[in-house]
C-alpha positions as CSV (number, residue, x, y, z in Angstrom):
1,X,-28.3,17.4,-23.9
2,X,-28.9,15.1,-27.4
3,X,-31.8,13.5,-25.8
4,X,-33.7,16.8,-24.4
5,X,-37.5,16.3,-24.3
6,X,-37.2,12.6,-25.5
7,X,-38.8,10.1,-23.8
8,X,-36.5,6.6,-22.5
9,X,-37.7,3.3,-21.3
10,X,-35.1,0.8,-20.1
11,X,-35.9,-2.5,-18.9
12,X,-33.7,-3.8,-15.8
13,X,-32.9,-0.1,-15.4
14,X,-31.8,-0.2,-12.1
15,X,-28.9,-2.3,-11.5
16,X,-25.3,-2.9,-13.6
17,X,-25.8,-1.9,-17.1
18,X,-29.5,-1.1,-17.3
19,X,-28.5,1.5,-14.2
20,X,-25.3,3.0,-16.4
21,X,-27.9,3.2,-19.4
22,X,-30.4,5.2,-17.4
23,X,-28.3,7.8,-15.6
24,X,-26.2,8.1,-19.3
25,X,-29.6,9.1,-20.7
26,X,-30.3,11.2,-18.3
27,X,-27.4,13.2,-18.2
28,X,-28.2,13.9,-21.5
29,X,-31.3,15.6,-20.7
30,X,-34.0,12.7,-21.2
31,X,-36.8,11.6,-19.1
32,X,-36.5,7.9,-18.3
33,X,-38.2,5.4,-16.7
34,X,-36.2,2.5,-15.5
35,X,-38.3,-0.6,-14.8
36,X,-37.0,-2.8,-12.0
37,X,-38.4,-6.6,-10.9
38,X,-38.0,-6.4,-6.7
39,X,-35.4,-4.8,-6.0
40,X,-36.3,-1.7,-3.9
41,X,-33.6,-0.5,-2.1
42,X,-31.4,0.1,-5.9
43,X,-34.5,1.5,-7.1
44,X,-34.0,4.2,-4.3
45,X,-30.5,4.8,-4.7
46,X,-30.8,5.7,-8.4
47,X,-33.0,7.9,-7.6
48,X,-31.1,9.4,-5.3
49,X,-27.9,9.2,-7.7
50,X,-29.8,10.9,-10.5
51,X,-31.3,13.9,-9.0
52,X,-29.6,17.0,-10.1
53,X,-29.2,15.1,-13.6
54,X,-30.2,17.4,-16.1
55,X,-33.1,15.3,-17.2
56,X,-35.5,13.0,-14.8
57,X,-35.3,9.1,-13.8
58,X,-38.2,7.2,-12.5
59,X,-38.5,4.0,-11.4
60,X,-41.6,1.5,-12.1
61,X,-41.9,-2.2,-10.7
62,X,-42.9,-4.2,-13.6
63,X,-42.2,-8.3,-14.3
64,X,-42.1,-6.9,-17.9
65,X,-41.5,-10.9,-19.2
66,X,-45.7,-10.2,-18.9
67,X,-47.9,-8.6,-20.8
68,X,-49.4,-6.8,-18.2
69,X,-46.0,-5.7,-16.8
70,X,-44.7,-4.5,-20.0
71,X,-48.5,-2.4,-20.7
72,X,-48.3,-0.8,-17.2
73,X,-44.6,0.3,-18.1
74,X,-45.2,1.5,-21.4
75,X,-47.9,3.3,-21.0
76,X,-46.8,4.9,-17.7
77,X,-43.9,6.5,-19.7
78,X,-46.2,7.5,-22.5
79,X,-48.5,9.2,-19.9
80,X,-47.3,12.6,-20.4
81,X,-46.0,12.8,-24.0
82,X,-48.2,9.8,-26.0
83,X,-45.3,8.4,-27.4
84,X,-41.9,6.7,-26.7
85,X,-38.4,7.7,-28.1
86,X,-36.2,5.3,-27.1
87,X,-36.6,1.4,-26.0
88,X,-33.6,-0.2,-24.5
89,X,-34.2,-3.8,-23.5
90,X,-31.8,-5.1,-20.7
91,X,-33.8,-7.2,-18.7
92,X,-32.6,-10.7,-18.3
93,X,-30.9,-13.1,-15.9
94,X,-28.3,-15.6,-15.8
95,X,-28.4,-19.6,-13.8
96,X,-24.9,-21.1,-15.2
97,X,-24.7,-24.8,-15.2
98,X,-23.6,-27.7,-17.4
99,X,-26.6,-28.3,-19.6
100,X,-26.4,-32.2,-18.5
101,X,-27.1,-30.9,-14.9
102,X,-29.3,-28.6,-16.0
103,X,-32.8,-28.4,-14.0
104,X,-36.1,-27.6,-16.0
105,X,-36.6,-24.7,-13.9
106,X,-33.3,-23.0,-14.7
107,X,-33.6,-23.7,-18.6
108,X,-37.1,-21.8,-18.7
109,X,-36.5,-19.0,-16.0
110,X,-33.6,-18.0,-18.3
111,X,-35.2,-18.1,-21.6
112,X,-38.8,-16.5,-20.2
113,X,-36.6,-13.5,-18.5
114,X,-34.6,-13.1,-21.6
115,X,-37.3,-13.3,-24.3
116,X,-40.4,-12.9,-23.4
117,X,-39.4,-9.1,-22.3
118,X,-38.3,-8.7,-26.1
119,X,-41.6,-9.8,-27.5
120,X,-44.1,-8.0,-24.7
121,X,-42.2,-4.6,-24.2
122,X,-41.2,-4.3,-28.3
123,X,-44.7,-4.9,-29.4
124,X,-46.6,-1.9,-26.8
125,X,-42.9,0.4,-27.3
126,X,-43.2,-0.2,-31.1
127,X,-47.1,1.5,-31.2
128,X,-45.8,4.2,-28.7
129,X,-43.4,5.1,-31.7
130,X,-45.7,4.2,-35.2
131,X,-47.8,7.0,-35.0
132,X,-45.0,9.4,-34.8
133,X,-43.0,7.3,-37.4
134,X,-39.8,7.4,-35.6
135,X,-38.0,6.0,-32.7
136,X,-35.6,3.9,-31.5
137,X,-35.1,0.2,-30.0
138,X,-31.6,-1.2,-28.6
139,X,-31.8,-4.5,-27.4
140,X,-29.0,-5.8,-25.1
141,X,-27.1,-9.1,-26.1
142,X,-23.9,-10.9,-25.5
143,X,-21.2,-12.5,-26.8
144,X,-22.3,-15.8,-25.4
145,X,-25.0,-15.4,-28.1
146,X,-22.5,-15.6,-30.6
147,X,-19.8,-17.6,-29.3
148,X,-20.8,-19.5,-26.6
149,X,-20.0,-20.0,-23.4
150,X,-19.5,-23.1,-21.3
151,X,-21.9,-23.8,-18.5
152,X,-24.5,-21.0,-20.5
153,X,-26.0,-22.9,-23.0
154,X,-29.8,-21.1,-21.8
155,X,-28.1,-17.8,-21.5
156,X,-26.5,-18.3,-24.7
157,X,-29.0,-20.0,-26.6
158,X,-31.7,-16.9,-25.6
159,X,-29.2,-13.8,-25.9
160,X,-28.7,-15.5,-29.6
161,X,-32.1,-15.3,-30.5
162,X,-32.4,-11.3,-28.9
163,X,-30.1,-11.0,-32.0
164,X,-32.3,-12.7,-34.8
165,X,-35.1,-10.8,-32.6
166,X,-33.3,-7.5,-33.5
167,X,-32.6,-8.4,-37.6
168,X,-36.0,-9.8,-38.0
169,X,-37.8,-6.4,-36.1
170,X,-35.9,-4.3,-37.8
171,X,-36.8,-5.4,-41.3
172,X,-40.5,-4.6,-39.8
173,X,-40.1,-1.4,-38.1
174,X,-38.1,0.0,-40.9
175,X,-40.6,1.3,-43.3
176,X,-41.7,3.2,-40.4
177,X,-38.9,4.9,-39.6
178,X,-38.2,2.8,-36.4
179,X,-34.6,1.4,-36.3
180,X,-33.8,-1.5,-34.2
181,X,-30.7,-2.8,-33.3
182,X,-28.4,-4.4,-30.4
183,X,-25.2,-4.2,-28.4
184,X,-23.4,-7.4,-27.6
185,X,-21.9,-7.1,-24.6
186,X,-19.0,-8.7,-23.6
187,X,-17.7,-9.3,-19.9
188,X,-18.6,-6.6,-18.0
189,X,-18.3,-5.7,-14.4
190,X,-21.5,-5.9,-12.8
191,X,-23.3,-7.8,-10.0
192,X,-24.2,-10.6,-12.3
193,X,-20.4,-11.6,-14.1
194,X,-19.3,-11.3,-10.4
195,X,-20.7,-14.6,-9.6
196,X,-18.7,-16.2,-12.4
197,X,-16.3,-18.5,-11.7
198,X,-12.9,-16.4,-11.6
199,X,-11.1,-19.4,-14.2
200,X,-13.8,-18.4,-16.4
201,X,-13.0,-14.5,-16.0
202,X,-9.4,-15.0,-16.4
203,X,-9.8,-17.4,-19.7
204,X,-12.0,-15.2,-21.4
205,X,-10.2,-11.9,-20.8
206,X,-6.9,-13.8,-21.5
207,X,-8.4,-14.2,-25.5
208,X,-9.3,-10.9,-25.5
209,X,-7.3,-7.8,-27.5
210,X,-7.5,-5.4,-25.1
211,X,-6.8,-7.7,-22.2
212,X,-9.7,-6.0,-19.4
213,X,-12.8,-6.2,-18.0
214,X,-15.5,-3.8,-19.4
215,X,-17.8,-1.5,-17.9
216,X,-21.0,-0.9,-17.8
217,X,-20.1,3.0,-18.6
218,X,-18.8,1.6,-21.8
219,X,-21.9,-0.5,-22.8
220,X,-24.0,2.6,-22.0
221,X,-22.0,5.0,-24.4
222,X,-22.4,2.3,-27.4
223,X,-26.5,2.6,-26.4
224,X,-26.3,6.2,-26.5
225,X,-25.1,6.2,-29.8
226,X,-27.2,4.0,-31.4
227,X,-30.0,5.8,-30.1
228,X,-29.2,8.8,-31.3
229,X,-29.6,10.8,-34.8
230,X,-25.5,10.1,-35.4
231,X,-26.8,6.4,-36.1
232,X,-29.8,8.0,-38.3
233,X,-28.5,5.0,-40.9
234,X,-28.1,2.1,-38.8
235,X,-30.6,-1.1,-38.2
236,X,-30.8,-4.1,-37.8
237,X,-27.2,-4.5,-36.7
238,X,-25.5,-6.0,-33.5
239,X,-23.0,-4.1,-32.4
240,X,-20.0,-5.7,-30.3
241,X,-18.7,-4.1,-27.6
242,X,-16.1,-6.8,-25.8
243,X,-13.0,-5.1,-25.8
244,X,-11.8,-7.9,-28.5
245,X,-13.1,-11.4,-27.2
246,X,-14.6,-12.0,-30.5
């Protein structure tokens, strides 16, 4: 119950990690709201998956990668309390392809859904938490920000700059006793890494120390724990959580 009374926003909430990160919160006793882009029917069945939880989910249908989306989520979670606790941004998407193949179309859907979230939901979240002077915001990365990944130059090049994003926020927030940092995921089972091709999968993992596939389980604990007063001395940092890749 660490997170009793605290209110939890978490972007792509609903599905894979975002899902994981929600129902870990809420087991802890928080009330979050998991924003979700069109997807119904998972919306529903986390719901349903929570209740009992000793905190509270709900959901909220946003296109947080605008301004608008990420106002109406915000301040619906603020509605009760006034303020925000916790800001974990997951939302994102990935469109693989050899950047020489590349269309326009699959360059910018990548880098707005990745980004623009950062920028719209950090800047409302961040004056949900000034007045209080305290909070905290976990961005979600990967590895392919750091190392790169074949056939993910978008994805790579925008989960690289939701790192600089964290370092440079956090040098801002800090005086105000906001701390900002990130996880950087490595492969994880979810929905999206299941449409990667399988050579890929078995390259990766074959580098890696521990040899497995993560889950999303294990991304969520690393979230929680940022999050949380245990981390009371951490920002600006991105936290890797690959099982070894890197």
């Amino acid at each position: 119950m660490e997170f009793k009374d605290s209110t939890v926003v978490v972007t792509g909430g609903t599905r894979g990690i975002g899902r994981a990160i929600t129902l870990a919160f809420a087991r802890e006793g928080a009330a979050v709201h998991a924003a979700y882009l069109c997807n119904d029917d998972a919306a529903r069945s986390l719901i349903d998956e929570a209740s009992g939880l000793p905190g509270t989910v709900s959901v909220f249908r946003a296109d947080v990668s605008t301004s608008e989306g990420a106002i109406g989520l915000i301040n619906s979670a603020a509605a009760l309390s006034g303020h925000i606790d916790v800001l974990v941004n997951n939302a994102g998407i990935i469109r693989d392809c050899y950047l020489a193949m590349m269309s326009e179309d699959d360059w910018e859907a990548v880098i707005r859904s990745n980004i623009n979230p950062l920028f719209h939901c950090c800047k409302w979240g961040l004056r949900k938490m000034m007045g209080r002077r305290r909070g905290s915001i976990v961005n979600i990365s990967s590895i392919s920000g750091l190392i790169g990944t074949p056939g993910q130059a978008n994805y790579a090049a925008s989960k690289g700059a939701v790192v600089s994003f964290t370092k440079s926020l956090a040098r801002e927030a800090g005086p105000m006793g906001i701390r900002v940092n990130a996880v950087t995921a490595g492969m994880i089972k979810t929905e999206m890494t299941s449409s990667l091709k399988q050579e890929l999968v078995e390259k990766v993992l074959k580098g890696s120390a521990l040899g497995r596939i993560g889950t999303p389980e294990e991304i969520a604990d690393a979230v929680l724990f940022l999050s949380s007063e245990r981390a009371s001395y951490i920002t600006g940092q991105a936290l890797v959580v690959d099982g070894g890749i890197v």
